[in-house]
C-alpha positions in Angstrom: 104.5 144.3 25.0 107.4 145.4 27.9 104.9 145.3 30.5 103.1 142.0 29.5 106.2 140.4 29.4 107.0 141.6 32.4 103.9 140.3 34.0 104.4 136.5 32.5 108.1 136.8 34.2 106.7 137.7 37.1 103.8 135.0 37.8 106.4 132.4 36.7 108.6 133.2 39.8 105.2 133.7 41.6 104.1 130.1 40.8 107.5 128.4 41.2 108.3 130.3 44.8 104.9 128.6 46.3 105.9 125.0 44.7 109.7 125.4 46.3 108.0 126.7 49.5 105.2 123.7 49.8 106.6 120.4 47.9 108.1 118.2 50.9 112.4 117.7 50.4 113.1 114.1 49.9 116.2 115.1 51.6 114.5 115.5 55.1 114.1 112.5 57.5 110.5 111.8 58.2 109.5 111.4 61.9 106.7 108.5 62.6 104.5 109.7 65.6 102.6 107.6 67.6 100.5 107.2 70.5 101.1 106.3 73.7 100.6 102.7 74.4 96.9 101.7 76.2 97.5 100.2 80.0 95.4 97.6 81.1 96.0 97.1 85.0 94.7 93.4 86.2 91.8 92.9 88.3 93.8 92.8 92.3 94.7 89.6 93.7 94.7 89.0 97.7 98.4 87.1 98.9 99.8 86.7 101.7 101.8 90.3 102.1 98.5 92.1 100.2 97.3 93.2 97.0 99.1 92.4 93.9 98.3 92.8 90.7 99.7 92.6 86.7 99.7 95.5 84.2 99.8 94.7 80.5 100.1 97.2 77.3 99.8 97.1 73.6 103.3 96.4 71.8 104.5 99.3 69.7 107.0 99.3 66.6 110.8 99.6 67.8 109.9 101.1 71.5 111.0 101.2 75.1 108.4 101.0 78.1 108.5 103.4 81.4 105.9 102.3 83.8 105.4 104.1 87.0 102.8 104.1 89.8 101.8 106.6 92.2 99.6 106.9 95.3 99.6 110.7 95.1 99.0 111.2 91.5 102.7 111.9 91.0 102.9 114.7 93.5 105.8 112.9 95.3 105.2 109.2 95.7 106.5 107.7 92.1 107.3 104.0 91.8 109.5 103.5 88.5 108.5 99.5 87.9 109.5 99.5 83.9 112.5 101.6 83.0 113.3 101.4 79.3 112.8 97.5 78.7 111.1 95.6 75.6 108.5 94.2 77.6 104.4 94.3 77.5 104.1 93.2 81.2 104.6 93.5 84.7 103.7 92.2 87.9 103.7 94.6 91.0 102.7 93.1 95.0 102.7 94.9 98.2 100.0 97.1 97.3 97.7 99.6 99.7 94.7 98.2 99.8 91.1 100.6 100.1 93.5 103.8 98.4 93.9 105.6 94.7 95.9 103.5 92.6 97.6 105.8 90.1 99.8 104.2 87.0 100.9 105.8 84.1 103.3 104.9 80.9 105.0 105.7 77.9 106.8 104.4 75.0 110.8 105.5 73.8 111.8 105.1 69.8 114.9 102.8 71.0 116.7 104.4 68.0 115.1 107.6 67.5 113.0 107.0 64.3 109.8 107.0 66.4 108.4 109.6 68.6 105.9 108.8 71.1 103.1 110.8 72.7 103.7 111.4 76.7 103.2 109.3 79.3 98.8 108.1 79.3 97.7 107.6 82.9 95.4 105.2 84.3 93.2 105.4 87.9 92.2 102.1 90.0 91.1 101.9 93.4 92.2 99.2 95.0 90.1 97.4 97.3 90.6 94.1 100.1 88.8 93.1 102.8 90.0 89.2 104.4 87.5 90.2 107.7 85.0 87.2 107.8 81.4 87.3 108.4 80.9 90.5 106.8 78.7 91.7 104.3 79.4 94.8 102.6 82.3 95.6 105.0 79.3 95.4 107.9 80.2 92.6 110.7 77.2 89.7 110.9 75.2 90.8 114.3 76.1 87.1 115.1 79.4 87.4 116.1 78.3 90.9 118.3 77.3 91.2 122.0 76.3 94.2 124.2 79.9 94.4 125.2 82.0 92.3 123.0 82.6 92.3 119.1 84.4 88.8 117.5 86.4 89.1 114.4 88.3 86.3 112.1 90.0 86.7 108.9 91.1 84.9 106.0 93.8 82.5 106.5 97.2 82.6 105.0 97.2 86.4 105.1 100.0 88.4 107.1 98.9 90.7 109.9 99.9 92.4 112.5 98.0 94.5 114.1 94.3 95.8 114.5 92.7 99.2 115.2 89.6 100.0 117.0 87.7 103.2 117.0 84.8 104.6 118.5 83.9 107.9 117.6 87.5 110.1 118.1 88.9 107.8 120.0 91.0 105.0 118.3 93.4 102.0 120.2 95.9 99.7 118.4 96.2 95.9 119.5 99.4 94.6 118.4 98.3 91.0 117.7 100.5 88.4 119.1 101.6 84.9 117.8 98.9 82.8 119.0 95.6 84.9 118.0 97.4 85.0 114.4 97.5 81.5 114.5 94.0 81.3 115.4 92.9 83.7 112.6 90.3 85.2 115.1 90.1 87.8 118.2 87.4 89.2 120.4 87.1 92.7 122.1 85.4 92.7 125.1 84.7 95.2 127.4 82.9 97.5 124.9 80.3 99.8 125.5 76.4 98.8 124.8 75.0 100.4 121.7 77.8 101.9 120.0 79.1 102.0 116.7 83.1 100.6 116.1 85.0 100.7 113.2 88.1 97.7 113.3 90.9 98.5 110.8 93.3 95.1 109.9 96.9 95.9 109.2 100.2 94.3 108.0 102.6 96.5 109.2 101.9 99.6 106.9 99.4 97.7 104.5 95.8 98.0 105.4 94.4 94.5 104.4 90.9 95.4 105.6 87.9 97.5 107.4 84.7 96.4 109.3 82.0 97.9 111.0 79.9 97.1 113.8 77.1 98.0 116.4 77.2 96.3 119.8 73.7 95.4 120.6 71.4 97.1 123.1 70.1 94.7 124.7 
């Protein structure tokens, strides 16, 4: 009878142990976990300085926003646009165009209560051309001679300077007042047959590429 006793004692402990061990404490705080908020970046817009564009997200329960954007997939260039603000938007200008745009964010519990997943990246590649008389970044034979290529762009758009190459061999033409005025240029003195590539700058921010074949006859 000692040892069946013995053996009801000890599958009561048994049985109560594993309910202490797995029944959840009221006592502890429960931590709400959620995901990352969704970033939506804006189709590009064209202005006068370059490509700008807006970025909007989801709105999550008691958070902070930190929105950053990269060139370099966060190597070293990192561009902190949204630091901790209760905000679903932002605008952003100045932007590279024909490169990698890179963006990522997260969201802070402002008082702790929520815990959000890490920062949820996004990829866009960013893309303006204001060359005229192009088609698929191609320049229209009409405006191409056996020794002279013509080139206008978009008005109200800031330039400054345009590079030629041909082959390994590349010039830059600072444009002056009067041909930005005139929203057009022309290159002479090229050679017949041959391929060019002309790259349209403001300052730093590529604003547009264009190829073309001076004709052989």
């Amino acid at each position: 009878m000692k040892n069946i006793n013995l053996l009801v004692r000890a599958s009561v402990l048994l049985v109560a142990s594993f309910i202490l061990l797995f029944l959840p404490s009221c006592k502890q705080d429960e931590v709400l976990k959620l995901e990352a908020p969704q970033l939506i970046m804006s189709t590009p817009i064209s202005d006068v300085e370059g490509l700008s564009m807006k970025f909007v997200w989801n709105s999550l329960p008691n958070a902070n926003y930190t929105l950053q954007t990269s060139s370099d997939n966060f190597v070293n260039d990192i561009d902190t646009l949204v630091l901790n603000k209760d905000t679903t938007t932002c605008s952003v200008s100045g932007l590279m165009s024909n490169t990698m745009l890179f963006a990522r964010i997260k969201a802070t519990g402002k008082d702790g209560s929520v815990t959000y997943a890490d920062f949820r990246n996004s990829t866009l590649f960013l893309y303006e051309n204001i060359f005229l008389n192009q088609t698929a970044d191609v320049l229209s034979t009409s405006y191409v001679t056996q020794t002279t290529v013509k080139l206008s762009w978009t008005a109200n758009r800031n330039v400054t300077s345009i590079i030629r190459i041909s082959g390994a061999i590349s010039d830059t033409t600072q444009l002056q007042p009067a041909t930005i005025a005139a929203k057009t240029i022309t290159f002479s003195g090229l050679s017949i047959n041959s391929d060019y590539t002309f790259k349209i700058y403001n300052k730093n921010v590529l604003r547009g590429v264009v190829a073309a074949r001076t004709n052989l006859y």
